[in-house]
LOZAKOL-448745 format. One record per residue: residue number from 1; x, y, z of N, C-alpha, C, O in turn; residue in one letter. Coordinates in steps of 0.1 Angstrom, whole numbers. Example, Ala and Ser with C-alpha at 12.3 -4.5 7.8 and 13.67 -1.06 7.14 Angstrom:
// residues 2
{1, {132, -57, 78}, {123, -45, 78}, {132, -33, 78}, {142, -33, 85}, A} {2, {128, -22, 71}, {137, -11, 71}, {129, 0, 79}, {134, 11, 80}, S} 
***
This chain:
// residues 248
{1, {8, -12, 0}, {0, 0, 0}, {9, 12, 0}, {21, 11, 1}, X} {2, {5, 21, -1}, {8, 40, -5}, {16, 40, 10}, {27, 46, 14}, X} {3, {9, 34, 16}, {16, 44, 32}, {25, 33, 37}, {31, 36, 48}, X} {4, {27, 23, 34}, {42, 13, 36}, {50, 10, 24}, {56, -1, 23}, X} {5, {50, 25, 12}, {61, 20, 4}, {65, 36, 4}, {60, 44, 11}, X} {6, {77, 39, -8}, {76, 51, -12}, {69, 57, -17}, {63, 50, -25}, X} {7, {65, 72, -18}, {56, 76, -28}, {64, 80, -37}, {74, 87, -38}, X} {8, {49, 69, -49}, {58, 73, -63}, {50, 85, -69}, {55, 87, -80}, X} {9, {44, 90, -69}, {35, 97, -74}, {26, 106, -67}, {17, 102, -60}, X} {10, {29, 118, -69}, {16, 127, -60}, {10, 131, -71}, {14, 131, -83}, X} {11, {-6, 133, -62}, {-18, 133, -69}, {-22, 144, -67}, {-15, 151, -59}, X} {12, {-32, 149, -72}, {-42, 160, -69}, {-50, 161, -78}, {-47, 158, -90}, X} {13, {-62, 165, -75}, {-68, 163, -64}, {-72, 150, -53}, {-71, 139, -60}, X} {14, {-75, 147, -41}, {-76, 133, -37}, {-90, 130, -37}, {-95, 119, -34}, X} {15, {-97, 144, -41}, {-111, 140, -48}, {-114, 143, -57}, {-110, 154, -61}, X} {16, {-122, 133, -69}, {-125, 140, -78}, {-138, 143, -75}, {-147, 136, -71}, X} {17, {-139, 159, -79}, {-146, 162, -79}, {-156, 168, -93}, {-150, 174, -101}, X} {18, {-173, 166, -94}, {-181, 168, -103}, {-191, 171, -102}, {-200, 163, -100}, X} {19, {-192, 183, -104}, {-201, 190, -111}, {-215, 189, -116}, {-221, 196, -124}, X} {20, {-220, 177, -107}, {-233, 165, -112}, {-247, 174, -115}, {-254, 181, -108}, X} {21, {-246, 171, -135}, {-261, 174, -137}, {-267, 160, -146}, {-259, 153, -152}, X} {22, {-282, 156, -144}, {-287, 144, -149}, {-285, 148, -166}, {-284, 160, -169}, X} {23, {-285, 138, -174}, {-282, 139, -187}, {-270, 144, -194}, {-270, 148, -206}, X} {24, {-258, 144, -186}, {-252, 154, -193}, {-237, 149, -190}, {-234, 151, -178}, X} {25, {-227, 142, -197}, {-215, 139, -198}, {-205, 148, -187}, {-205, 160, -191}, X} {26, {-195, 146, -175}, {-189, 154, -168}, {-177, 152, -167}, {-174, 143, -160}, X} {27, {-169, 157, -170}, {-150, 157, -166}, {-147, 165, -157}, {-152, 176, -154}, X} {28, {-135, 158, -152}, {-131, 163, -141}, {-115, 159, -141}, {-113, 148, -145}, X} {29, {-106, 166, -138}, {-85, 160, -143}, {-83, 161, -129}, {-87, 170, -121}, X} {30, {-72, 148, -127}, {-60, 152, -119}, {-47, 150, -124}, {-45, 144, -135}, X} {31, {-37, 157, -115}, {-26, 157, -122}, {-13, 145, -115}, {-9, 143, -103}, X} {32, {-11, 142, -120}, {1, 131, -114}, {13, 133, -115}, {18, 132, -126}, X} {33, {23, 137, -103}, {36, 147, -108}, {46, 133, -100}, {43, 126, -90}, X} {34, {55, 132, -107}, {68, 121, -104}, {77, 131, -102}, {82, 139, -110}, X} {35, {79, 131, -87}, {89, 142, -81}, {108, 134, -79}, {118, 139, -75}, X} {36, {105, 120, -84}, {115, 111, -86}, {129, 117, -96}, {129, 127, -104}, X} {37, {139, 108, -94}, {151, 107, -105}, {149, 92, -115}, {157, 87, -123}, X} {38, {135, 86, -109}, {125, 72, -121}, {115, 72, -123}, {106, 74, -116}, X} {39, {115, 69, -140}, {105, 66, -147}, {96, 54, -139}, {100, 43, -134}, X} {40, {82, 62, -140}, {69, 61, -132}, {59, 53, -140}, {51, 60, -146}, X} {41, {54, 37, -143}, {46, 33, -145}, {35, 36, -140}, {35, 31, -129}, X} {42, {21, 44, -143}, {8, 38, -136}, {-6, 36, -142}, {-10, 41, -152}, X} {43, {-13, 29, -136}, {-24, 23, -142}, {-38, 31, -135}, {-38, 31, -122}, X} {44, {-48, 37, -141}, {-60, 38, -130}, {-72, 24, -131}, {-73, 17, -141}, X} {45, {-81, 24, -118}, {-89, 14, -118}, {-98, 22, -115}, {-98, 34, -116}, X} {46, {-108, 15, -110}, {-121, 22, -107}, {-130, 14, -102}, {-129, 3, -108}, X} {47, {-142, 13, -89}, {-151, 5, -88}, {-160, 2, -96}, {-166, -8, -97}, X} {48, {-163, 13, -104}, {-176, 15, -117}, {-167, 16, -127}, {-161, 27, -129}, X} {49, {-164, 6, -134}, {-157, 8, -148}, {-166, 12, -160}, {-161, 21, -168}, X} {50, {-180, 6, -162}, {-192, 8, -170}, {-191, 24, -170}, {-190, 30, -181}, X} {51, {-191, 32, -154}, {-197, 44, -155}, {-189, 57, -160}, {-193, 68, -163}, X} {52, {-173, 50, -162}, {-166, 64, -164}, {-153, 62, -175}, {-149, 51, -179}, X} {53, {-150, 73, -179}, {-140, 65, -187}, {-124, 77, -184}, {-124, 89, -180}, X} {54, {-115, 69, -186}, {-98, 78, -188}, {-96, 79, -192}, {-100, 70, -200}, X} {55, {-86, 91, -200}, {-74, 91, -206}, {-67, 101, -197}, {-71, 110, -189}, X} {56, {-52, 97, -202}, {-50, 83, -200}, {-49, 74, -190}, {-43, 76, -180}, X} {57, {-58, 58, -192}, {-61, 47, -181}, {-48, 46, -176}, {-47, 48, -164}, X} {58, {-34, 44, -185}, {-22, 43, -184}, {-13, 51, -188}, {-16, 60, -196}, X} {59, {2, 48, -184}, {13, 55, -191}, {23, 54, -178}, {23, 48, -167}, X} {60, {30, 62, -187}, {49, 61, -184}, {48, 78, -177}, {46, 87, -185}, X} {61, {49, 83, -161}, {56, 95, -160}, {69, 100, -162}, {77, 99, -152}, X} {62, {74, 105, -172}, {97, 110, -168}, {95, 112, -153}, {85, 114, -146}, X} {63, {112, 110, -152}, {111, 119, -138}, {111, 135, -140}, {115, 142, -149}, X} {64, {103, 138, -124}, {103, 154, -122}, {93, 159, -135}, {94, 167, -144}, X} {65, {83, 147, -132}, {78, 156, -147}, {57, 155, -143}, {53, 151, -132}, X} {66, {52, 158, -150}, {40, 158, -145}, {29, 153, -158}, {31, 159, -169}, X} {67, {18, 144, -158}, {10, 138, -164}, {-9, 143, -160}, {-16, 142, -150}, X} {68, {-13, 148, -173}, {-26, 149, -166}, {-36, 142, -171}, {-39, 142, -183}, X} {69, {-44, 135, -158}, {-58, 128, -163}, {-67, 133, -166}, {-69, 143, -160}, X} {70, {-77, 129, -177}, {-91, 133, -177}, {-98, 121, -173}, {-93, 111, -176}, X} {71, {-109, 120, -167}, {-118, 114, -159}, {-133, 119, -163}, {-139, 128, -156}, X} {72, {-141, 110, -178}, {-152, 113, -176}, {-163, 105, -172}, {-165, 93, -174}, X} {73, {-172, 113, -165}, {-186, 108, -164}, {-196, 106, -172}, {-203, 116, -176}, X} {74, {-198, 92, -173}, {-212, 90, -187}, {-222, 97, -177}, {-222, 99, -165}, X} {75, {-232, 100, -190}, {-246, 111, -186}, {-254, 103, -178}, {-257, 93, -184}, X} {76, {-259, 104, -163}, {-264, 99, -158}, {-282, 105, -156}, {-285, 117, -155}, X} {77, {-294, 94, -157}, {-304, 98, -159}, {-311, 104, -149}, {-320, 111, -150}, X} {78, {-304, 100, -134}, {-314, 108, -122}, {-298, 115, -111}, {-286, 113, -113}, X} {79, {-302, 119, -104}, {-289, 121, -95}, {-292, 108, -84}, {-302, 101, -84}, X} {80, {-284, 106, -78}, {-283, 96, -63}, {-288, 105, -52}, {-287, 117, -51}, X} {81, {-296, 93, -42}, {-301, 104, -28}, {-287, 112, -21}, {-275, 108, -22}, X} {82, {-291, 120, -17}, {-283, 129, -12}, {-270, 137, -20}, {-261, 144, -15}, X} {83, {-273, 130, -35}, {-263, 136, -39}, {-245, 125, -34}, {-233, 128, -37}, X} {84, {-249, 119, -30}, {-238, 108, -24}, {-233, 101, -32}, {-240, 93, -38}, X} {85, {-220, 100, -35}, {-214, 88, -47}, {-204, 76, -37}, {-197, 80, -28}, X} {86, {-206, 63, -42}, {-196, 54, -31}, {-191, 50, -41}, {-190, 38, -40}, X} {87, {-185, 55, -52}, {-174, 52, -67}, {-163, 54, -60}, {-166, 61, -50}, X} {88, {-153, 50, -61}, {-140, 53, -64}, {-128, 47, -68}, {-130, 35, -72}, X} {89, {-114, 53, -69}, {-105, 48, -82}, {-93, 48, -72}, {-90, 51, -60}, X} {90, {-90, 44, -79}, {-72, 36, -71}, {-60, 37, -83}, {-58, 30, -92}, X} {91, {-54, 45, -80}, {-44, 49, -95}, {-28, 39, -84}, {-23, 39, -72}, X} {92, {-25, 32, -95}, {-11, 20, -90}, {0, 28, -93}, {-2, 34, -103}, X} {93, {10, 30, -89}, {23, 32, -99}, {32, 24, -92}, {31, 21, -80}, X} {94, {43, 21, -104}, {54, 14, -104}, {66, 22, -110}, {65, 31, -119}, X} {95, {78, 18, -103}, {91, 21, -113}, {94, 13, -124}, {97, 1, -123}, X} {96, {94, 19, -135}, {100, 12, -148}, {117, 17, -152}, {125, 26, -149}, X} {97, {117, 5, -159}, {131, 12, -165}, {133, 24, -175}, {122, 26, -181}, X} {98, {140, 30, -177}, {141, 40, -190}, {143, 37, -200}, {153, 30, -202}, X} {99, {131, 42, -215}, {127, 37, -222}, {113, 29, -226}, {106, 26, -236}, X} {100, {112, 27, -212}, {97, 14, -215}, {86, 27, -220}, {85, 38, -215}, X} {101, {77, 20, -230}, {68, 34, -232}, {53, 27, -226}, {52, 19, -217}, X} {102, {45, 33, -231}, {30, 31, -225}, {23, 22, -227}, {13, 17, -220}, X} {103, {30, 17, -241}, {20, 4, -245}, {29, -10, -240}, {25, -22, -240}, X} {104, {39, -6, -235}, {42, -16, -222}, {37, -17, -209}, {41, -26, -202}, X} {105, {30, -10, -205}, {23, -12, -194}, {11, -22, -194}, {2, -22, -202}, X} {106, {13, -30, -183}, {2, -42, -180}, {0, -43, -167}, {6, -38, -158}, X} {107, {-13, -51, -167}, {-17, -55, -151}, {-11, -59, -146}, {-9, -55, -135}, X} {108, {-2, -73, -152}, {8, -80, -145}, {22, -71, -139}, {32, -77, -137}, X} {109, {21, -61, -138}, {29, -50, -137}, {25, -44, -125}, {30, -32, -125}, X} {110, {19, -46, -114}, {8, -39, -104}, {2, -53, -97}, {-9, -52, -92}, X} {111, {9, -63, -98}, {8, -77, -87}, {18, -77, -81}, {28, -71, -84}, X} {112, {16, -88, -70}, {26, -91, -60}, {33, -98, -64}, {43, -99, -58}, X} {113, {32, -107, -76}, {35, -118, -80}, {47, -109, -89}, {57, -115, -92}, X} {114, {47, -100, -92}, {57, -91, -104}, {67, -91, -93}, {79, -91, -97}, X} {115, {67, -90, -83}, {82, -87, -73}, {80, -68, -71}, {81, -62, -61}, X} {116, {76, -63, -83}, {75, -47, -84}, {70, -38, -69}, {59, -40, -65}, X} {117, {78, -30, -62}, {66, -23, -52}, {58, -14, -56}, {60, -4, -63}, X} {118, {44, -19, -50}, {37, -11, -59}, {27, -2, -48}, {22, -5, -37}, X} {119, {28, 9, -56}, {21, 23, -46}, {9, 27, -51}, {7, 32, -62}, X} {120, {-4, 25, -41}, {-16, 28, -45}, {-20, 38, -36}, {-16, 40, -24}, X} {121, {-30, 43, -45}, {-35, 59, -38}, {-46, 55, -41}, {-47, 51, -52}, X} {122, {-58, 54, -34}, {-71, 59, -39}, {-78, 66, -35}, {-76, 70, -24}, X} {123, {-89, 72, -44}, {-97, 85, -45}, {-108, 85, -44}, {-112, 73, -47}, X} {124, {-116, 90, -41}, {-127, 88, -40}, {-139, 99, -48}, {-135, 111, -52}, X} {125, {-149, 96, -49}, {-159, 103, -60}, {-166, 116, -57}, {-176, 110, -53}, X} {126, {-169, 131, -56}, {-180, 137, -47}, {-190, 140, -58}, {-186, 134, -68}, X} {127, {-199, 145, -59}, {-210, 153, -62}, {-209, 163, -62}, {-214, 165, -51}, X} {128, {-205, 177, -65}, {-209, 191, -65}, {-220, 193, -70}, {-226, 183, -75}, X} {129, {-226, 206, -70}, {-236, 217, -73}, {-227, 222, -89}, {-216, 227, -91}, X} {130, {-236, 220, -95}, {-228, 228, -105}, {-225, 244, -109}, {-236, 248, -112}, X} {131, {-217, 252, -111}, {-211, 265, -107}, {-226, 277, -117}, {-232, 275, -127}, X} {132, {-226, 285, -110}, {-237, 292, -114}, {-230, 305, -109}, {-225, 311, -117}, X} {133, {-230, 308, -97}, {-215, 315, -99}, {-207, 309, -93}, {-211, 301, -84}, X} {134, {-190, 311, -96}, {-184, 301, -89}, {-190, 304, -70}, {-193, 315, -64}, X} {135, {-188, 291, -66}, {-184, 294, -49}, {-169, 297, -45}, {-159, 293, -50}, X} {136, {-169, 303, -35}, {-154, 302, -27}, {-156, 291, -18}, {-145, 288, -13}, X} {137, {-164, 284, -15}, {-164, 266, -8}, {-156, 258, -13}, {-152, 248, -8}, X} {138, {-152, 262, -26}, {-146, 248, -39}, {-133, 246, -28}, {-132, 237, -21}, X} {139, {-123, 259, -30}, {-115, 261, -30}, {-112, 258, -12}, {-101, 255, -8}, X} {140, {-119, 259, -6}, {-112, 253, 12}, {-116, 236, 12}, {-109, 227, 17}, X} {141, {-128, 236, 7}, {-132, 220, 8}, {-118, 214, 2}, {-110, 208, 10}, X} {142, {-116, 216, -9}, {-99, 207, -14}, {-88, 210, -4}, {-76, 205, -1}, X} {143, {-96, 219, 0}, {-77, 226, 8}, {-77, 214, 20}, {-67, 209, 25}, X} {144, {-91, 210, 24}, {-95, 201, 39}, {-94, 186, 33}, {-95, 178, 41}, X} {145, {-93, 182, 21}, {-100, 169, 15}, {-91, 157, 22}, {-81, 160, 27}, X} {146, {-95, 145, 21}, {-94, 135, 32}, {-78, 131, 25}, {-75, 133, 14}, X} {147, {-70, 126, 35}, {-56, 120, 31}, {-59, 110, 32}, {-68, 104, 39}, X} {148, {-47, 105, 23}, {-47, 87, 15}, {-50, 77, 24}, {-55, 66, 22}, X} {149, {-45, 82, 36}, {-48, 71, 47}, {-64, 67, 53}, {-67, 55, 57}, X} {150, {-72, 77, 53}, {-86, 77, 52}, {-94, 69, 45}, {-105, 66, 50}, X} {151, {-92, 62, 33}, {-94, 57, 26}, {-90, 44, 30}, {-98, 38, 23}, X} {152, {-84, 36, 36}, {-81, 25, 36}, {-90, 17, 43}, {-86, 6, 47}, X} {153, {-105, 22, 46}, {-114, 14, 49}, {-119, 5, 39}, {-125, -5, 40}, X} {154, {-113, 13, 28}, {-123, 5, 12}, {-110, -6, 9}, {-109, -9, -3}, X} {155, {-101, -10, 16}, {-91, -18, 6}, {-99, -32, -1}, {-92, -38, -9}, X} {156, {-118, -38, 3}, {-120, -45, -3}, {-127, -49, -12}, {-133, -59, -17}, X} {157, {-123, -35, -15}, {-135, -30, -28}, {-127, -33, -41}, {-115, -30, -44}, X} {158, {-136, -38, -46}, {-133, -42, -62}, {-132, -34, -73}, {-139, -30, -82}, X} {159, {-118, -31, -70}, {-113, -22, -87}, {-110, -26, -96}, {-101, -34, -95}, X} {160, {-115, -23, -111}, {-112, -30, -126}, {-110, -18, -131}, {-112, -7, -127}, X} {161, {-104, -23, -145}, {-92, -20, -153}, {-104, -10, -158}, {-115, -14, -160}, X} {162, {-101, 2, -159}, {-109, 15, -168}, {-106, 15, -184}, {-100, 8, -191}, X} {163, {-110, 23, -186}, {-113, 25, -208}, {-115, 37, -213}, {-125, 44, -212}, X} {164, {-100, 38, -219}, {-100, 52, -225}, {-114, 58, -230}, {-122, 49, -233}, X} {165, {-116, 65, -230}, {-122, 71, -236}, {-128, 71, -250}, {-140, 70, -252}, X} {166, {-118, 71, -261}, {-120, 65, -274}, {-128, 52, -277}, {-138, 50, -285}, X} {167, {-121, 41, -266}, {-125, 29, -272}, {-134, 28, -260}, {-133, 17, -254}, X} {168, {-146, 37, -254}, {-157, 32, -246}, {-166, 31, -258}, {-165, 42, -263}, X} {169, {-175, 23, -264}, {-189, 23, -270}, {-196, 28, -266}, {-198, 25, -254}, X} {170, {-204, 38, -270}, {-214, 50, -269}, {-226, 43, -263}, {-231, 33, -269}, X} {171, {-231, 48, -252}, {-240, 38, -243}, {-257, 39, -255}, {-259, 42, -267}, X} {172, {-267, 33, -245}, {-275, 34, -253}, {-284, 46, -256}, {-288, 49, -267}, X} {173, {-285, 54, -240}, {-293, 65, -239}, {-282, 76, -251}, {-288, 83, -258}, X} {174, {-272, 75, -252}, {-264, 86, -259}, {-270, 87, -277}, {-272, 96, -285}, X} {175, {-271, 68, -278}, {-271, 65, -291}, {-293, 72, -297}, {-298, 78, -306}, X} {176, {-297, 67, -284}, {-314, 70, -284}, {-314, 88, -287}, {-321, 93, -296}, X} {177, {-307, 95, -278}, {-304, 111, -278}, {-300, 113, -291}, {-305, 122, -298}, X} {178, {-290, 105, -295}, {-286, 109, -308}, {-297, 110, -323}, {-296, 118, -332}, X} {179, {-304, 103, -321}, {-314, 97, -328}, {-324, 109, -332}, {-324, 115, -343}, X} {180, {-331, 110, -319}, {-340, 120, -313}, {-339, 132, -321}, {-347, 136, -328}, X} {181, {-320, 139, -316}, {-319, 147, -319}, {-320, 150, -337}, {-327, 159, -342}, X} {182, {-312, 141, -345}, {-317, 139, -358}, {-328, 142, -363}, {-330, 152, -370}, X} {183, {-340, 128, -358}, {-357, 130, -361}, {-360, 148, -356}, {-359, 154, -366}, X} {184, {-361, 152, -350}, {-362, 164, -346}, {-355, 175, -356}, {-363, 183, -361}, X} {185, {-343, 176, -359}, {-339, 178, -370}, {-345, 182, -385}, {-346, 192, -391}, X} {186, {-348, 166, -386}, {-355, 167, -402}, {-368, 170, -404}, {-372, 172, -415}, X} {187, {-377, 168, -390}, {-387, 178, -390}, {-389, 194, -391}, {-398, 201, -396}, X} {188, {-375, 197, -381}, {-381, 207, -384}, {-373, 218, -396}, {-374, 230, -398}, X} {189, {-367, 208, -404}, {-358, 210, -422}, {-372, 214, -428}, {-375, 225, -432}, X} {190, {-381, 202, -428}, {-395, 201, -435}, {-401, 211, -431}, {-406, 218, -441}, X} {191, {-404, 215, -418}, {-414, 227, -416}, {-410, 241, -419}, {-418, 250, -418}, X} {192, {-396, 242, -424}, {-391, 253, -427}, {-394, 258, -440}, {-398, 268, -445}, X} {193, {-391, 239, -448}, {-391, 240, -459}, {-404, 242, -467}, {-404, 250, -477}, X} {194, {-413, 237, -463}, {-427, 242, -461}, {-428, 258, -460}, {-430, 264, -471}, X} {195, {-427, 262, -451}, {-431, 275, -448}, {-422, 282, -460}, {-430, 285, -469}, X} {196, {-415, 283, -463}, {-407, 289, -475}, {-410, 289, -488}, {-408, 297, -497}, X} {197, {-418, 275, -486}, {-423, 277, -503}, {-439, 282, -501}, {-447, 283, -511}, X} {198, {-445, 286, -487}, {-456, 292, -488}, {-451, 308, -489}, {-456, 318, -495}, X} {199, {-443, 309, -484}, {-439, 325, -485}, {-437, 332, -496}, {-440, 343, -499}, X} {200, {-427, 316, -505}, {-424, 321, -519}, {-434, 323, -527}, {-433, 334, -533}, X} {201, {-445, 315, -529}, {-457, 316, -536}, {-467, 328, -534}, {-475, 334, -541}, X} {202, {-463, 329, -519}, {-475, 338, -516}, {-472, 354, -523}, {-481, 361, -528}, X} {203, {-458, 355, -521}, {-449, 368, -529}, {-451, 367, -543}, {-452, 379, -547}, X} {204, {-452, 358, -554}, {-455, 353, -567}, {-469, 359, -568}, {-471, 368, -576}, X} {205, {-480, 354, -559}, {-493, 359, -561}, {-494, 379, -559}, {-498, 388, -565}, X} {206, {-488, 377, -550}, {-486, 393, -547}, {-480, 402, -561}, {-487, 411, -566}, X} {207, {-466, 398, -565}, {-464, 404, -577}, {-475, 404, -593}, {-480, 413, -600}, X} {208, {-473, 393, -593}, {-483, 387, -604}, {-497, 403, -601}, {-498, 413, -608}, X} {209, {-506, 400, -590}, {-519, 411, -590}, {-515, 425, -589}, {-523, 433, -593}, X} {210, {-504, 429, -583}, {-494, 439, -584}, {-498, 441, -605}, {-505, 450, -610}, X} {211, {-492, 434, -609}, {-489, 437, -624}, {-504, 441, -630}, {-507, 451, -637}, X} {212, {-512, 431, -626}, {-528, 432, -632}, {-533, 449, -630}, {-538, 457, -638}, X} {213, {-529, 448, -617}, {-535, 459, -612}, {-530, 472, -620}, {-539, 479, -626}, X} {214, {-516, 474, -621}, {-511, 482, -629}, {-512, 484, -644}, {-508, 494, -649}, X} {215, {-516, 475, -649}, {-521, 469, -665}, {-539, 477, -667}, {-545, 480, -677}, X} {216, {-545, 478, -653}, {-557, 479, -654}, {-557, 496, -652}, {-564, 503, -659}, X} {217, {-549, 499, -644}, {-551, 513, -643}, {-542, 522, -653}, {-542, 535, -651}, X} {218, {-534, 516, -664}, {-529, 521, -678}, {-542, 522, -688}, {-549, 531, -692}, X} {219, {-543, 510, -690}, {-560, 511, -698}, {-570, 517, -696}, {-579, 517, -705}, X} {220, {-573, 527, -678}, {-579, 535, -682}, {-574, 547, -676}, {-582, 554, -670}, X} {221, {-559, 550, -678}, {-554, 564, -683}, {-557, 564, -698}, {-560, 576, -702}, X} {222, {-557, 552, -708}, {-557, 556, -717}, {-571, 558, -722}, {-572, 567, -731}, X} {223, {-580, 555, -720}, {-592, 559, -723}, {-598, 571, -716}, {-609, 576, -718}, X} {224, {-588, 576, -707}, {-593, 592, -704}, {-603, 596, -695}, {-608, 608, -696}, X} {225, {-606, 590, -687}, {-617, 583, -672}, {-631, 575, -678}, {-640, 570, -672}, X} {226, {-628, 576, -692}, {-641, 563, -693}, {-640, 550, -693}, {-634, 543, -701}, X} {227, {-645, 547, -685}, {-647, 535, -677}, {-658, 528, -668}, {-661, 534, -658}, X} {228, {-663, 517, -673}, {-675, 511, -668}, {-677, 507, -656}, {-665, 507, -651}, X} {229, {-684, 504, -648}, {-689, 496, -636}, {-683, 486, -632}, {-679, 484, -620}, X} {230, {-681, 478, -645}, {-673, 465, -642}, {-657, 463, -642}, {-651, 453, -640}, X} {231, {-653, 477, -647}, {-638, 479, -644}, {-637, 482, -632}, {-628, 476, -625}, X} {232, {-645, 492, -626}, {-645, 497, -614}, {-640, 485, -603}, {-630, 484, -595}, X} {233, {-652, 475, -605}, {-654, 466, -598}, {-640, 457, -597}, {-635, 453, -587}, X} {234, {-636, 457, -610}, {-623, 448, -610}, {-614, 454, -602}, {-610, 450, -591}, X} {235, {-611, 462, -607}, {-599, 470, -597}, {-602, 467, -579}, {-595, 462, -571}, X} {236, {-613, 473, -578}, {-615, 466, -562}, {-614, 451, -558}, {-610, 446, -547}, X} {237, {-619, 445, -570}, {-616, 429, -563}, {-597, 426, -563}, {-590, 420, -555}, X} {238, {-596, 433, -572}, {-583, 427, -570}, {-572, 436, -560}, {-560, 434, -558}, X} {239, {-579, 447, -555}, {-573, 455, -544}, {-575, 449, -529}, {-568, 450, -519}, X} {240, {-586, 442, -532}, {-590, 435, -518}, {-579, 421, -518}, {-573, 416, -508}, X} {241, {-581, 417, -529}, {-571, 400, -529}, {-556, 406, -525}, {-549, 400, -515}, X} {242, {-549, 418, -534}, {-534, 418, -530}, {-533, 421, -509}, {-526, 416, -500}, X} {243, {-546, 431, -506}, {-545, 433, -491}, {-543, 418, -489}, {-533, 413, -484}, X} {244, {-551, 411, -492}, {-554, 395, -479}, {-545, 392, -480}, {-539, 387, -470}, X} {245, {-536, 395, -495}, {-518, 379, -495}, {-507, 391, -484}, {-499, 390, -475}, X} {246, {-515, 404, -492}, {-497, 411, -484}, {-503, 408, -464}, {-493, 407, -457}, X} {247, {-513, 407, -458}, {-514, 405, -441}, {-510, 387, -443}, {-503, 384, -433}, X} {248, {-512, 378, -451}, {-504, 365, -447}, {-490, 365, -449}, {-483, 356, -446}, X} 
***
């Protein structure tokens, strides 16, 4: 364990912390700094592997050098009572030789059985409020957050191997959302499209009686104000039709 070997690796934060809204994908980074003069194998795990994904799950830290995680949260459909999460992750590290790169790293690398000493930290999950304005709480709560040794009530909790990010398969509710949003989409392409060609036509009818109208009141400039009843009449009907198209 972390507190009967050397530490290979400081962490921060020792919580992660998130931002919890229902439906909605959440990240959260720590940073992993190798304050060593050796190259730093480590692996993260997690009790919920389904629920979250890494990059990077693994890698090689240099010495004196620093590595940062991202840690996301698939979109969750309700919150938990109280807002309470009992997830958490256990990040391993090992000394490697210089040279070994990332895609050398394995599980069998983080057993007892490897001879390797291996230094675990784990973390544990919170819930926040998500920022609306920021709080100044963020910033003492981490300053107070529980040390590594606190944690060692959970050593019998079951941590499995986590998944980049890339290679997690897009859950179902993401794939259903996705969908949705599409159908939704091409409806409302059509209703646009719709209304556009009523607009168009409607403007066509408009010019078109525009022209009539103008054609009718040439014919009787040229006859000099004689003009019958039934011209009269025309002109009004078609004064009345351009009002109705120009108020739609």
């Amino acid at each position: 364990m972390g507190s009967d070997s050397k530490e290979l690796l400081g962490i921060e934060p020792l919580e992660l912390r998130f931002p919890f809204e229902t439906k909605k994908q959440i990240s959260c980074s720590m940073q992993l700094t190798n304050r060593t003069d050796d190259y730093i194998g480590f692996k993260v795990k997690t009790t919920s592997p389904k629920k979250y994904c890494v990059r990077p799950n693994s890698g090689i830290v240099p010495p004196r050098s620093t590595c940062d995680v991202i840690v996301s949260m698939q979109a969750q459909k309700e919150a938990p009572p109280d807002m309470q999460c009992k997830d958490k992750f256990l990040v391993q590290s090992v000394i490697v030789a210089e040279g070994t790169s990332a895609k050398d790293i394995t599980g069998d690398m983080f057993t007892k059985k490897s001879g390797n000493v291996v230094d675990e930290v784990k973390l544990r999950v919170v819930y926040v409020p998500p920022p609306k304005p920021p709080s100044p709480v963020r910033e003492g709560s981490e300053e107070g957050s529980s040390p590594r040794h606190s944690l060692s009530d959970g050593s019998n909790l079951n941590y499995q191997e986590t998944t980049r990010e890339s290679d997690d398969p897009p859950s179902l509710a993401a794939v259903k959302a996705q969908k949705d949003q599409e159908g939704f989409t091409s409806e409302t392409s059509a209703l646009v499209s719709k209304l556009t060609e009523e607009r168009n036509s409607a403007i066509q009818q408009n010019n078109k009686l525009r022209q009539e109208l103008d054609l009718v009141r040439r014919e009787l400039r040229k006859q000099n104000g004689g003009f019958s009843f039934a011209v009269v009449a025309a002109i009004a009907l078609l004064g009345i039709l351009l009002g109705f198209i120009m108020k739609r």
